[in-house]
MMTF fields as JSON, N, C-alpha, C and O atoms, coordinates in Angstrom:
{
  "mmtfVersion": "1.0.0",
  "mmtfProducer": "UNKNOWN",
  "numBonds": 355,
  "numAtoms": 356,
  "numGroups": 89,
  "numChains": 1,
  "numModels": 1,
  "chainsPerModel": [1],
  "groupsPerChain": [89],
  "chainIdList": ["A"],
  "bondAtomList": [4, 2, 8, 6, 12, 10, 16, 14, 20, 18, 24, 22, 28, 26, 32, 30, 36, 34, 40, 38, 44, 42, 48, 46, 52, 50, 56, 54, 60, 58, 64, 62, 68, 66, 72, 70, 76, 74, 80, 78, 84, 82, 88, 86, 92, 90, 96, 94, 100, 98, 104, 102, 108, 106, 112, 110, 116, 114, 120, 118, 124, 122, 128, 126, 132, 130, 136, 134, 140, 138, 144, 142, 148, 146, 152, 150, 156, 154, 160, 158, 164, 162, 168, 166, 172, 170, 176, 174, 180, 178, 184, 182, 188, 186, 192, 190, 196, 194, 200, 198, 204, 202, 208, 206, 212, 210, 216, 214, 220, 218, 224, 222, 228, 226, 232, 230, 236, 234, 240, 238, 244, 242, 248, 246, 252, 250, 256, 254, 260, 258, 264, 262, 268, 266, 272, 270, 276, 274, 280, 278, 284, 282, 288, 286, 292, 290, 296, 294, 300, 298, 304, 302, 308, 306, 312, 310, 316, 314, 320, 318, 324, 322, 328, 326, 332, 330, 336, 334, 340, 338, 344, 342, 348, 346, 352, 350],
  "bondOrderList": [1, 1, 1, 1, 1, 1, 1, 1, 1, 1, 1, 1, 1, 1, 1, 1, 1, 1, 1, 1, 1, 1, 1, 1, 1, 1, 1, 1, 1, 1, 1, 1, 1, 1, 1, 1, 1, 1, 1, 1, 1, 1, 1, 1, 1, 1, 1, 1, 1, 1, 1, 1, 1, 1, 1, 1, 1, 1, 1, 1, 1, 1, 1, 1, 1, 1, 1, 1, 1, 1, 1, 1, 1, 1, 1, 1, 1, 1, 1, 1, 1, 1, 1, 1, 1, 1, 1, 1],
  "groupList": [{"groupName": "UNK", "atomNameList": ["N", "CA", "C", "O"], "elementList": ["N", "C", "C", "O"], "formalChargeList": [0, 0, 0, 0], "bondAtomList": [1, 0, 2, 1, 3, 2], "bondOrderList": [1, 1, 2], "singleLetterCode": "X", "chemCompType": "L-PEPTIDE LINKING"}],
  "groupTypeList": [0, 0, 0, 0, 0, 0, 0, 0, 0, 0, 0, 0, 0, 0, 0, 0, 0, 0, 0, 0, 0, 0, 0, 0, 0, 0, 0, 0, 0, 0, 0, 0, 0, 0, 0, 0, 0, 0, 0, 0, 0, 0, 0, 0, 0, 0, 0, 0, 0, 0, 0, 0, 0, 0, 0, 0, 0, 0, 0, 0, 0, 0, 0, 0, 0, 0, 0, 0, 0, 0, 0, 0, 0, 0, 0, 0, 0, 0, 0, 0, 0, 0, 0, 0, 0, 0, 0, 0, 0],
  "groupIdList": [1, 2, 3, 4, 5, 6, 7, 8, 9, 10, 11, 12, 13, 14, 15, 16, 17, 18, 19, 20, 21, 22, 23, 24, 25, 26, 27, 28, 29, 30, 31, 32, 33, 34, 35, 36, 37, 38, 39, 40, 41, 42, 43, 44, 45, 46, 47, 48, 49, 50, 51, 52, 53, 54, 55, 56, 57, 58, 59, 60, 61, 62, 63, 64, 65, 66, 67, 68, 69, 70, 71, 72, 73, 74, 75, 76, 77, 78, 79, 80, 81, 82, 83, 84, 85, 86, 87, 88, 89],
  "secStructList": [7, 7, 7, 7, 3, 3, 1, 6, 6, 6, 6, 6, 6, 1, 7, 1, 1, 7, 3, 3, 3, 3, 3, 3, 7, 6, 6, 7, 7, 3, 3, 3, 3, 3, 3, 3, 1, 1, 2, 2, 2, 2, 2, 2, 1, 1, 7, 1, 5, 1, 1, 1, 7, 5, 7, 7, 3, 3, 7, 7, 7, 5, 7, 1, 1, 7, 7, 2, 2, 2, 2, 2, 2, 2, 2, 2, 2, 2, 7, 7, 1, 1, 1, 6, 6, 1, 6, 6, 7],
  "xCoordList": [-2.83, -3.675, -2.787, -1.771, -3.197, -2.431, -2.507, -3.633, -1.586, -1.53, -1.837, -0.829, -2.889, -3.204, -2.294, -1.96, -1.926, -1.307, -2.036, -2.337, -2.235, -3.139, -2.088, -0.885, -2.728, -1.958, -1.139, 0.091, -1.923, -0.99, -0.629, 0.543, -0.926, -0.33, 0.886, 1.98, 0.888, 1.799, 3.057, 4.026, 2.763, 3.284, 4.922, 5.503, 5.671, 6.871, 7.669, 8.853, 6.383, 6.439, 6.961, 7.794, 6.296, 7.048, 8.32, 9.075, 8.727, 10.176, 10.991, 10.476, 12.168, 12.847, 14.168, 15.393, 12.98, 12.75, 12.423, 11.26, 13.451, 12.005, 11.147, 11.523, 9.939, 8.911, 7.558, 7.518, 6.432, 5.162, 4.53, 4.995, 3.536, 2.615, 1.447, 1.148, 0.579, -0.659, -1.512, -1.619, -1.894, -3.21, -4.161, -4.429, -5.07, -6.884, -7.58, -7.123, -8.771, -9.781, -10.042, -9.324, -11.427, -11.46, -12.092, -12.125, -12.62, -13.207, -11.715, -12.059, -10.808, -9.256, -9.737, -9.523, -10.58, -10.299, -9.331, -9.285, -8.416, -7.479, -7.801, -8.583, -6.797, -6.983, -5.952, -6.28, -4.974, -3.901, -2.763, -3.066, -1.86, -0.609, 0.387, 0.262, 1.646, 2.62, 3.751, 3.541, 5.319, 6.213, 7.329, 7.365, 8.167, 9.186, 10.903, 11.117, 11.461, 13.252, 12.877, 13.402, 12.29, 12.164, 10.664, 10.048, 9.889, 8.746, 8.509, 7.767, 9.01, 8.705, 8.822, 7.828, 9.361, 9.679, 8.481, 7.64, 8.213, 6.966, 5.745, 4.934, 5.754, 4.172, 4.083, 3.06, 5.496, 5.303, 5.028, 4.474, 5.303, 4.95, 3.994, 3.948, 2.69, 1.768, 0.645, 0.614, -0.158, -1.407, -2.332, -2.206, -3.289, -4.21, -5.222, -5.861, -5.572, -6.753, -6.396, -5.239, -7.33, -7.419, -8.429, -9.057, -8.952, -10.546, -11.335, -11.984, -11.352, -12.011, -12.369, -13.511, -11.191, -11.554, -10.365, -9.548, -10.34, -9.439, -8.38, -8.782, -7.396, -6.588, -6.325, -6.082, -6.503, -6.574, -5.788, -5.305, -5.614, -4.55, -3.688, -3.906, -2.095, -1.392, -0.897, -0.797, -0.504, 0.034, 1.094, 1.141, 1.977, 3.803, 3.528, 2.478, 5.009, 5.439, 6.618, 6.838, 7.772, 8.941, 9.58, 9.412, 10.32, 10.446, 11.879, 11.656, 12.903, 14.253, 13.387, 12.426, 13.486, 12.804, 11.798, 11.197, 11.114, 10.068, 9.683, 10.074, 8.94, 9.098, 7.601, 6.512, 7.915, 7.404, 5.582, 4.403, 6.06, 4.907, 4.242, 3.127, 5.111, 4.182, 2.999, 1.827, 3.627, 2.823, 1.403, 0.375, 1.253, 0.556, -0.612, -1.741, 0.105, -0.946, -1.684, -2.91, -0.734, -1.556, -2.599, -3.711, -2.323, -3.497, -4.602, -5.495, -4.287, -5.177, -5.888, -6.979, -5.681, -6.129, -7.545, -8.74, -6.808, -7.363, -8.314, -9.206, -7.94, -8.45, -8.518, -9.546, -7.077, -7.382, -8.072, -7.754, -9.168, -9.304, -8.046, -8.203, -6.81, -6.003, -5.115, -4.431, -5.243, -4.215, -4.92, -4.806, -5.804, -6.935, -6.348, -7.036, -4.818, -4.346, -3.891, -3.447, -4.154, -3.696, -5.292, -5.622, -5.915, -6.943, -7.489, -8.502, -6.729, -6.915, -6.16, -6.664, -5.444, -4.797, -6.198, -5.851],
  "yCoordList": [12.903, 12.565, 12.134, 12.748, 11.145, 10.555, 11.498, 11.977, 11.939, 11.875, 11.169, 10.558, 10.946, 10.181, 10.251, 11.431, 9.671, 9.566, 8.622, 7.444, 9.268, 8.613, 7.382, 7.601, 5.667, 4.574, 4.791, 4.726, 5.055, 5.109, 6.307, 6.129, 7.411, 8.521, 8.597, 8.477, 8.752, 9.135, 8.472, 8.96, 6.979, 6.077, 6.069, 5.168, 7.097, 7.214, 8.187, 8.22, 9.08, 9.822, 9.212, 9.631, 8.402, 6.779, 6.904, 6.768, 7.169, 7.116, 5.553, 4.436, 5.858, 4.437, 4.493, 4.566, 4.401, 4.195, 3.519, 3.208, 3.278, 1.888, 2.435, 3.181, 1.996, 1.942, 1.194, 0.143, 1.952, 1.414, 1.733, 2.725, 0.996, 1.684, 1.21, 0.073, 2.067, 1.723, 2.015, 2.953, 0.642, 1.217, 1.031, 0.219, 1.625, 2.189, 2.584, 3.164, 2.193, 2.238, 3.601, 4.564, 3.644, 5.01, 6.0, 7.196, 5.55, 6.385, 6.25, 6.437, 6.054, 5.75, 5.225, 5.847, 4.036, 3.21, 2.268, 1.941, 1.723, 0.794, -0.422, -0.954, -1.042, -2.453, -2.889, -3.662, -2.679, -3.204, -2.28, -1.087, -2.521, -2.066, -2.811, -3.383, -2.774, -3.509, -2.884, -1.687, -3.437, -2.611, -3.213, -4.391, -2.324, -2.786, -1.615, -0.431, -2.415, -2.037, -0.42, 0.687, -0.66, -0.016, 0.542, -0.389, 1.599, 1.466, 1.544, 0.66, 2.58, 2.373, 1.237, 1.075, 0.394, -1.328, -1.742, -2.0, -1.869, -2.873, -2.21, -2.971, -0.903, -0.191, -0.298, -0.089, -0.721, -0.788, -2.355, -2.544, -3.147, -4.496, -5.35, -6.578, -3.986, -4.573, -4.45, -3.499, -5.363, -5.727, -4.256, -3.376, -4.347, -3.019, -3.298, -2.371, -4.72, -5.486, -5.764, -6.182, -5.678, -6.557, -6.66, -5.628, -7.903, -8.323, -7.474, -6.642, -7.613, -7.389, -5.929, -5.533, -5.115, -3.832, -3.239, -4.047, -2.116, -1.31, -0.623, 0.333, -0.823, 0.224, 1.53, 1.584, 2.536, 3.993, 4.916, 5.805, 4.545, 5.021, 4.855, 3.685, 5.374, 4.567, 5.704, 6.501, 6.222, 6.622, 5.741, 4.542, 6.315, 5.742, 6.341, 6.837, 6.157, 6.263, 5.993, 4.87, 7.002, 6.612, 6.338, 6.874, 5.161, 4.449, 3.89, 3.377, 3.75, 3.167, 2.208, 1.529, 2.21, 1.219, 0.779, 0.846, 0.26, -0.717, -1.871, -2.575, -2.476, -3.534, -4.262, -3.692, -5.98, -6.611, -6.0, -5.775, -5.99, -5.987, -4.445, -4.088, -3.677, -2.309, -2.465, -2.214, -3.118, -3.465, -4.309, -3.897, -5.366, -6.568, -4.711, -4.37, -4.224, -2.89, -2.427, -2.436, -1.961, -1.18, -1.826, -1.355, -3.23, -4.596, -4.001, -3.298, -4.604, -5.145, -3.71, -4.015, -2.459, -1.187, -1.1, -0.899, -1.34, -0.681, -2.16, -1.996, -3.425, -4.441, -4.199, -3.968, -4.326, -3.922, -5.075, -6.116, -5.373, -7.026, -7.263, -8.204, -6.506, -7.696, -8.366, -9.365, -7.532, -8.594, -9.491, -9.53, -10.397, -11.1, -12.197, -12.667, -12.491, -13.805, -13.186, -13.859, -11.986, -11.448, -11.514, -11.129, -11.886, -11.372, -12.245, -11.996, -12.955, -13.784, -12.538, -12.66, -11.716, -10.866, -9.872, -8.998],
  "zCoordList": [7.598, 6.458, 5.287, 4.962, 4.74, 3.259, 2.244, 2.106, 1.438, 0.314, -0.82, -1.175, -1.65, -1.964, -3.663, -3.763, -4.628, -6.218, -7.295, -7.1, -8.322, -9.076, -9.278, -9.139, -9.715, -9.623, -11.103, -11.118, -12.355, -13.15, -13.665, -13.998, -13.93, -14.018, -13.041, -13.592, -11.87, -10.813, -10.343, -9.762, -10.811, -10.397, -10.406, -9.801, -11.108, -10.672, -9.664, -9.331, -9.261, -8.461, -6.766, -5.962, -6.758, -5.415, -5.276, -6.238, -4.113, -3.495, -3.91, -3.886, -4.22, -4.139, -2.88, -2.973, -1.424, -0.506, 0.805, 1.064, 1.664, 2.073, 3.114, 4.018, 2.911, 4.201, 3.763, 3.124, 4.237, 3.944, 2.45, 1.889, 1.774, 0.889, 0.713, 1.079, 0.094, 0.584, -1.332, -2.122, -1.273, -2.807, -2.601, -1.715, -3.248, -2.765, -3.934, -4.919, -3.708, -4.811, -5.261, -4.99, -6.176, -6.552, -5.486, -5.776, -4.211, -3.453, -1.982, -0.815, -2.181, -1.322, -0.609, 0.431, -0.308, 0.664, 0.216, -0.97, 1.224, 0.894, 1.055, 1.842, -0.169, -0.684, 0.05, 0.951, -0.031, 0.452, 1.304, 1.318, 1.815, 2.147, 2.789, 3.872, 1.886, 1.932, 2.544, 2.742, 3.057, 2.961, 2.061, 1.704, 1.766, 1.083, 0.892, 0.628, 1.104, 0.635, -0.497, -0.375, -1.067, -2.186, -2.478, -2.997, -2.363, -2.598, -3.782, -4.211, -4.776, -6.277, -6.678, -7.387, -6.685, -7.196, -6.814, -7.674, -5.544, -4.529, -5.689, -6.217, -5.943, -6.401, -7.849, -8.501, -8.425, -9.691, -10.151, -11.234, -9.566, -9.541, -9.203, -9.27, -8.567, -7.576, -8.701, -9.481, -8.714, -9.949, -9.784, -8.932, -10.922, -11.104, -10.31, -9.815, -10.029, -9.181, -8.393, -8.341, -7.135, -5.697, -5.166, -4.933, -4.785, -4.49, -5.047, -4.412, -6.367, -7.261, -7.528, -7.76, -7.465, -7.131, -8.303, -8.745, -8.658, -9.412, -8.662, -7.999, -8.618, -7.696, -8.784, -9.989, -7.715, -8.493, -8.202, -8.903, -6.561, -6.096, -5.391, -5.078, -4.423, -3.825, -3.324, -4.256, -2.225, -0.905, -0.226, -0.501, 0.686, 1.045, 2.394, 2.802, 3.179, 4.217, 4.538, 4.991, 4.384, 4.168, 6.263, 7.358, 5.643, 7.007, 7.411, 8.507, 7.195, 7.362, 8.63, 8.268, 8.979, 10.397, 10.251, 11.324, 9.374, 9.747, 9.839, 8.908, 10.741, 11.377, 11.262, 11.319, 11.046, 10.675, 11.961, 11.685, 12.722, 13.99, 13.623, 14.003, 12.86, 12.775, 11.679, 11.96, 9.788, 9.265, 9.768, 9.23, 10.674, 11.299, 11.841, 11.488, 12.49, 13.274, 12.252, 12.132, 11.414, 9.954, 9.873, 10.116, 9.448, 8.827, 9.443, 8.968, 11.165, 11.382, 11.942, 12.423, 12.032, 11.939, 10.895, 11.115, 9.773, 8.444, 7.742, 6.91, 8.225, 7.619, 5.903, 5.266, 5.333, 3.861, 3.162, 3.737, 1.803, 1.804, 0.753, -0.024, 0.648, -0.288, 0.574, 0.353, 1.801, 3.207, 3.907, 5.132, 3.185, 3.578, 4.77, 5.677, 4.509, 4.999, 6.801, 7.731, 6.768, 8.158, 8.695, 9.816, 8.028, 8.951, 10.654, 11.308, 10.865, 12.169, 13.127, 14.243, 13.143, 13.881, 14.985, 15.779]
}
């Protein structure tokens, strides 16, 4: 189960880390999830909006190994709508 972190209160609480992360509305369904070298950087840079939604909150997954084909699973798992451009998967 995720941990879920409020987006702006918490927001330095984010590992500077690499693996997955994930932001989600006010009821945590997710909008998006990205990975990155760094997750605090990726979460601090990522907009307050996505398809027209508020991000409220954001959840991680610390990963030294992750791989382009694991994110594509996440996607197409969770169908977030800010990874709209994966959605042919």
């Amino acid at each position: 189960m995720q941990q879920w972190h409020r987006f702006r209160e918490d927001i330095n609480s984010a590992p500077e880390a690499e693996g997955f992360y994930y932001l989600a509305d006010l009821a945590r369904q997710t909008l998006y999830i990205g990975q990155a070298p760094n997750i605090r950087a990726a979460v601090m840079q990522s907009p307050q909006r996505i398809a027209g939604q508020a991000v409220v909150y954001f959840s991680w997954e610390i990963d030294s190994n992750t791989t382009e084909k694991e994110l594509k699973g996440l996607i197409k798992e969770q169908h977030p709508p800010g990874n709209k451009p994966f959605s042919f998967w």
